[in-house]
N, C-alpha and C positions, 0 to 999 in steps of 0.2 A: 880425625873423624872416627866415630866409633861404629866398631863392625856390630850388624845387631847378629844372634843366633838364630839359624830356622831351624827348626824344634818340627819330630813327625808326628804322626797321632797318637804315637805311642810313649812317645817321651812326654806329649802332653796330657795323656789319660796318667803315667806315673807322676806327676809333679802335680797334677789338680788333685786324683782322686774320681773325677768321673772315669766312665766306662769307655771304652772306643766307641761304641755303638750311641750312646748321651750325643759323642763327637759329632759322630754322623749324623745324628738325627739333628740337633743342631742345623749342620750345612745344609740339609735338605728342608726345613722348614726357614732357614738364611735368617737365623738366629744365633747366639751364645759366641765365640769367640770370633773375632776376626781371623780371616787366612785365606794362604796363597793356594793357587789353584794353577800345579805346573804338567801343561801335559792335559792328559786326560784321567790319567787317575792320580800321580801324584801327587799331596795336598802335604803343606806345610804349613807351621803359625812362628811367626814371630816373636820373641821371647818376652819384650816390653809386650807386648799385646795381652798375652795371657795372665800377666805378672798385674799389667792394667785391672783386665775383667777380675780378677781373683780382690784386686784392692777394691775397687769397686760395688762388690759384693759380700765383703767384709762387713761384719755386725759386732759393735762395739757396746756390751750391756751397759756400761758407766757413763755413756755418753746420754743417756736418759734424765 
């Protein structure tokens, strides 16, 4: 069984490139990446999830 990584908003604002606050705003309009919501403030994402959206949203010019 494969362990997955939960990733904070901060390791996932350095691995995308958006801002912590994209992040947030994101959650609060319950858009842009999947994730977990532990507690009441701490919020985690998924490592496949983010890796997901990032492919997902990939633009490939040759593919034209």
């Amino acid at each position: 069984m494969t362990q997955n990584q939960y990733l904070t908003e901060k390791q996932v604002a350095e691995m995308t490139g958006f801002s912590i606050q994209t992040l947030r705003n994101w959650r609060h309009e319950s858009r842009g990446i999947p994730y977990l919501k532990i507690g009441r403030r701490s919020v985690r994402y998924l490592e496949p999830d983010v890796v997901e959206h990032m492919e997902k949203t990939r633009i490939n010019p040759e593919a034209n």
